[in-house]
C-alpha positions in Angstrom: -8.8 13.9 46.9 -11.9 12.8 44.7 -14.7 13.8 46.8 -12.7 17.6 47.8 -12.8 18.1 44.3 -16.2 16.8 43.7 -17.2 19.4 46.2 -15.3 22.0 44.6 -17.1 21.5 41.6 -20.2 21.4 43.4 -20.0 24.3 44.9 -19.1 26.1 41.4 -21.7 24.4 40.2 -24.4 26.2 42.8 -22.2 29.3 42.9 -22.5 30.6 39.4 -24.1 27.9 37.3 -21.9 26.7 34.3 -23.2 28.4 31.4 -22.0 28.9 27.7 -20.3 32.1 29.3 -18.0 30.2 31.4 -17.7 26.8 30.6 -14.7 27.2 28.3 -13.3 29.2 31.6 -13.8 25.8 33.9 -12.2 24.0 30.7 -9.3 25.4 30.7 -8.6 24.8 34.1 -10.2 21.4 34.5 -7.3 20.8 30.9 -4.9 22.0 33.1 -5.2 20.1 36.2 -5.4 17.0 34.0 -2.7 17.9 31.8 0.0 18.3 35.3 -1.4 15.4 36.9 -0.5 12.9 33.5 2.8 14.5 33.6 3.6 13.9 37.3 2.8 10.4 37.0 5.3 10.2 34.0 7.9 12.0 36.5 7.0 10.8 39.5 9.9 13.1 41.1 8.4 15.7 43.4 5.0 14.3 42.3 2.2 16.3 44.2 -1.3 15.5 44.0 -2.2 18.8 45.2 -1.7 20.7 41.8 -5.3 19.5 40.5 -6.5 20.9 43.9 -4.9 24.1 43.0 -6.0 24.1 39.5 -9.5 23.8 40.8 -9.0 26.3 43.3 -8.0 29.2 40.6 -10.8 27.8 38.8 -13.2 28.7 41.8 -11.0 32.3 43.3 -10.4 33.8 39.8 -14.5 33.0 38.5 -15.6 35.1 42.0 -12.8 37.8 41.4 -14.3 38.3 37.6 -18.1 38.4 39.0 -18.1 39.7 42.3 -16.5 42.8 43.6 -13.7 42.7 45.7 -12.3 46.4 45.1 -8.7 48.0 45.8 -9.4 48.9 49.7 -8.5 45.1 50.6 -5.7 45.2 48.6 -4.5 49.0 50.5 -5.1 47.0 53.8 -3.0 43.7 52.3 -0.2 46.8 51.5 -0.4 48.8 54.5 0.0 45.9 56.6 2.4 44.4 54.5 4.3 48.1 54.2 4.5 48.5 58.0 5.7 44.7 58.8 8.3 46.0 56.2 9.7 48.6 58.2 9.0 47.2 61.3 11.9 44.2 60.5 14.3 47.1 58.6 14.4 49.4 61.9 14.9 46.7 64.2 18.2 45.6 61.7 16.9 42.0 60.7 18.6 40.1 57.7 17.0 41.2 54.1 17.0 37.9 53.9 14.8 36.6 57.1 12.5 39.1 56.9 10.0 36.6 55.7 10.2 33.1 56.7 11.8 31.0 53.8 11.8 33.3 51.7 14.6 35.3 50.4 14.3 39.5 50.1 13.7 39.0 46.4 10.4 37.6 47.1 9.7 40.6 50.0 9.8 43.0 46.5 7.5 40.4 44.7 5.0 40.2 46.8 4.9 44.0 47.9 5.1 43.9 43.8 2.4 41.5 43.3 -0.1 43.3 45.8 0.5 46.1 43.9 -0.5 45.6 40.7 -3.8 43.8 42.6 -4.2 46.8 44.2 -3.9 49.0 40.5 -6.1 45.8 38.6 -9.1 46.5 41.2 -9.1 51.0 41.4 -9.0 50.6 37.8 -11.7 48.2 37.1 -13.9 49.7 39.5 -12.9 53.3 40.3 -11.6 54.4 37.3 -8.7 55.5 38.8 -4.8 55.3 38.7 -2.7 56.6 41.4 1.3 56.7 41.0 2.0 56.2 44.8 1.5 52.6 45.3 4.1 51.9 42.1 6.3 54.4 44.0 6.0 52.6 47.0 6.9 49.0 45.6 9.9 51.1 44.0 11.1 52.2 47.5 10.9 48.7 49.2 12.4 46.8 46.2 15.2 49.3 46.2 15.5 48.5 50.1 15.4 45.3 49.1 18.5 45.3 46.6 17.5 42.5 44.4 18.6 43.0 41.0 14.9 42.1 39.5 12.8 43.6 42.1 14.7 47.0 41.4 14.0 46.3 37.2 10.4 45.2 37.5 9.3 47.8 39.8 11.0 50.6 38.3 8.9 49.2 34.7 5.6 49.4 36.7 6.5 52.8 38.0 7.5 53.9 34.6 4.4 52.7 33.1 2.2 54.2 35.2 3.6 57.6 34.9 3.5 57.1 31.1 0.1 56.0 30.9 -0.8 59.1 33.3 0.6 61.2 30.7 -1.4 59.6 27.8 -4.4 60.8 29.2 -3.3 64.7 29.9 -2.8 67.1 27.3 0.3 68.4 26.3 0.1 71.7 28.5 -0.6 69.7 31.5 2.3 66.9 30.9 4.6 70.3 30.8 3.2 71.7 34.2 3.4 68.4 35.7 6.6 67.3 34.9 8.4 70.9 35.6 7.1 70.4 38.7 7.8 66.9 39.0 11.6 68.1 38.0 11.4 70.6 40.3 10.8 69.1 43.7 13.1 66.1 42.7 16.3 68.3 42.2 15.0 70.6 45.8 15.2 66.5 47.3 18.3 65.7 46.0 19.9 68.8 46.5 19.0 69.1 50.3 19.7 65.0 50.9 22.3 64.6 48.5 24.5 62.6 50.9 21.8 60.3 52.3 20.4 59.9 48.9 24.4 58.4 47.5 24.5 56.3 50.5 20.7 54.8 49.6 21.6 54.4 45.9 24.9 53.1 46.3 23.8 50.0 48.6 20.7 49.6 46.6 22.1 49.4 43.7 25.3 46.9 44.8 24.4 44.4 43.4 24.0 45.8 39.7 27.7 46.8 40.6 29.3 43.3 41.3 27.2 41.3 39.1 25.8 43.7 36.5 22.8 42.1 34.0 24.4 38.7 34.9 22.4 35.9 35.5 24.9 34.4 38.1 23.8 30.7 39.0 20.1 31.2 36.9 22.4 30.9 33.4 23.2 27.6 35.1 20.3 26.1 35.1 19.1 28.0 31.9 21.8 26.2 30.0 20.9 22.7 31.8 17.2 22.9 31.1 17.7 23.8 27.8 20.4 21.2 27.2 17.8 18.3 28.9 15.0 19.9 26.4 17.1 19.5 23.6 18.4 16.2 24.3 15.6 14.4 25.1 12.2 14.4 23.0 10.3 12.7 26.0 11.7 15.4 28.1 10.1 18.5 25.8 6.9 16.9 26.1 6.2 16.2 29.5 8.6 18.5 31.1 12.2 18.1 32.7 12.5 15.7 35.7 15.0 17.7 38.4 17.1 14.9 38.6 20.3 16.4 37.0 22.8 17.7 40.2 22.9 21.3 39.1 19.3 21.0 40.1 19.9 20.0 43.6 22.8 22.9 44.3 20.0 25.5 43.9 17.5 23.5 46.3 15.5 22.4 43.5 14.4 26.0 42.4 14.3 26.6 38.9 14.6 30.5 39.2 12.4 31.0 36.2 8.7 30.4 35.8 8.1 30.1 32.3 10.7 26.7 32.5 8.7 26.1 35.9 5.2 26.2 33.4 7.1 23.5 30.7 7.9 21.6 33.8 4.9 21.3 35.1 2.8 21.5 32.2 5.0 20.1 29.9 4.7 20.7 25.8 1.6 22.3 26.7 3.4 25.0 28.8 4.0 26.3 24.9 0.1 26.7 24.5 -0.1 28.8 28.0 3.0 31.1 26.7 1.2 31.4 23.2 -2.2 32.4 25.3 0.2 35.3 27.1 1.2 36.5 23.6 -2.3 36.3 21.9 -4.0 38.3 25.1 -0.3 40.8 24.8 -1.2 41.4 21.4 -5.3 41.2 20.6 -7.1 44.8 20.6 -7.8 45.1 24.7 -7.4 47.3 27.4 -4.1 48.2 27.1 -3.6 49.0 31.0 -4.3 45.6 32.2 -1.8 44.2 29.4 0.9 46.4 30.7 0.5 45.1 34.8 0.7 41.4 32.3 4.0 42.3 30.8 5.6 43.2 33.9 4.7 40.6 35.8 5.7 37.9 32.9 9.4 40.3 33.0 9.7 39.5 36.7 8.7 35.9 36.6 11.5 35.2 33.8 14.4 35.6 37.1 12.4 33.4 39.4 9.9 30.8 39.9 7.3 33.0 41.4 4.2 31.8 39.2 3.0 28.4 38.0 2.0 26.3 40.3 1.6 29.0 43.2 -1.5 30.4 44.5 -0.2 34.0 43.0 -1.0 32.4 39.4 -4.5 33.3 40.3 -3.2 37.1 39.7 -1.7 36.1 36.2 -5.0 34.3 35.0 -7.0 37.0 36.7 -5.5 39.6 34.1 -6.0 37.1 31.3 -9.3 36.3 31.5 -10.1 39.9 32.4 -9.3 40.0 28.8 -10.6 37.0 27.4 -14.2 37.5 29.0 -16.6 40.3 29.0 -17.5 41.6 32.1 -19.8 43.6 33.5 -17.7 46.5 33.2 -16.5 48.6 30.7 -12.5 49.5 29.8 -11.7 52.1 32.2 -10.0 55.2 31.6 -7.8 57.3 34.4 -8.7 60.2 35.3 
């Protein structure tokens, strides 16, 4: 492990030369990798000396996504494919739940979520452009889906990018366009009325049985925060899983801001007090919106910290934190 990340710094090194512009960048992540490695060897349950190797590796993906350009057609490709695999497994009648491999349908809405809101970061950083389609998309398939969060966080990005659409017509045109929008909506619903209940109905099952409960995830909530309280150790270097409500739920945590404390420990605080301060400083307000969501959605499972799709989340912060080459963009 010492000499691959020896060559990972090398090869940031020769990449992009660290300079006053970036070093407190590579701090920040070098203080991270540092910071869950002490931790781990406090723990030592589930200890995994990987996470410095992922730290390093955000380090490296999210410095080349800030100065080189990637753009929003590998991210349509990363959706198209993603969209069609999709259907593919719901016309051939395979279980919500198999549809990817370990991995449960909530997570087929995240990650049709996550590309998403790569897809939207990119055509607005480089095209100057916001479309509503792709949030209407992730809409569809996390309504397929059924998941009670996938349903709330899409519907929030699809809302927010109709809103911020709006912002930028004038009030003759956001009458036109929404008579219209009314318009063809009650033609659809009136012609598929049937199909449409059906649709809703098992989509929308879930709210039905369970509502805004947090079945099993109030569980562990109330455990975590219980183990916090109890223990001073435990607040500082983050919870060890060793208590048995822990092991009914296979060790997940369904939350990722308690997967940051646990991880991270007291200094999971500092990264949730980062969030805020980029939320709330004078910036691009588009970019903190995709934030926001994202942060909603990763409150009802441990989608974020430490997996490779953190690299989105610190993406959007830094996007924020350090000036680029290009200028806030505006929709058109």
């Amino acid at each position: 492990m010492p000499v691959l990340l020896a060559y990972l710094f090398v090869v940031f090194c020769i990449e992009f030369r660290l300079t006053s512009k970036n070093v407190s960048y590579f701090a920040f992540f070098l203080g991270l990798s540092l910071i869950s490695g002490v931790f781990f060897v406090f723990k030592i349950f589930f200890a995994n000396s990987s996470l410095l190797i992922y730290q390093m590796f955000f380090c490296i993906i999210v410095q080349i996504m800030l100065e080189k350009k990637i753009g929003p057609n590998v991210f349509f490709v990363l959706l198209s494919i993603f969209g069609i695999y999709i259907l593919y497994h719901l016309l051939i009648g395979t279980d919500l739940d198999f549809i990817l491999y370990n991995r449960s349908r909530n997570m087929v809405s995240f990650y049709f979520l996550i590309y998403t809101v790569c897809y939207y970061v990119e055509d607005f950083r480089w095209n100057k452009h916001v479309s509503i389609y792709p949030a209407l998309f992730s809409t569809v398939v996390a309504l397929l889906m059924i998941g009670r969060s996938g349903i709330i966080s899409s519907l929030l990005l699809l809302l927010f990018i109709f809103v911020y659409q709006l912002s930028k017509l004038s009030m003759i045109s956001i009458v036109k366009r929404t008579g219209i929008l009314i318009l063809i909506l009650l033609s659809f619903f009136y012609y598929n009325y049937d199909l449409i209940t059906l649709f809703f109905d098992n989509s929308f099952s879930r709210f039905a049985e369970f509502g805004m409960d947090l079945t099993g995830r109030q569980d562990i909530m109330d455990t975590y925060l219980a183990l916090i309280r109890n223990n001073i150790l435990y607040f500082i270097i983050g919870v060890p899983l060793i208590d048995p409500i822990f092991a009914v739920y296979d060790f997940n945590l369904h939350n990722s801001l308690f997967s940051a404390h646990y991880f991270f420990g007291f200094f999971g605080f500092l990264l949730y007090a980062l969030f805020f301060y980029v939320i709330c400083k004078p910036g691009n307000y588009f970019y903190k919106g995709l934030l926001i969501i994202l942060l909603i959605r990763a409150f009802t499972d441990q989608v974020f910290f430490i997996d490779f799709l953190d690299i989105v989340i610190y993406y959007l912060v830094f996007l924020q934190l350090i000036k680029t080459e290009n200028k806030p963009c505006i929709s058109q």
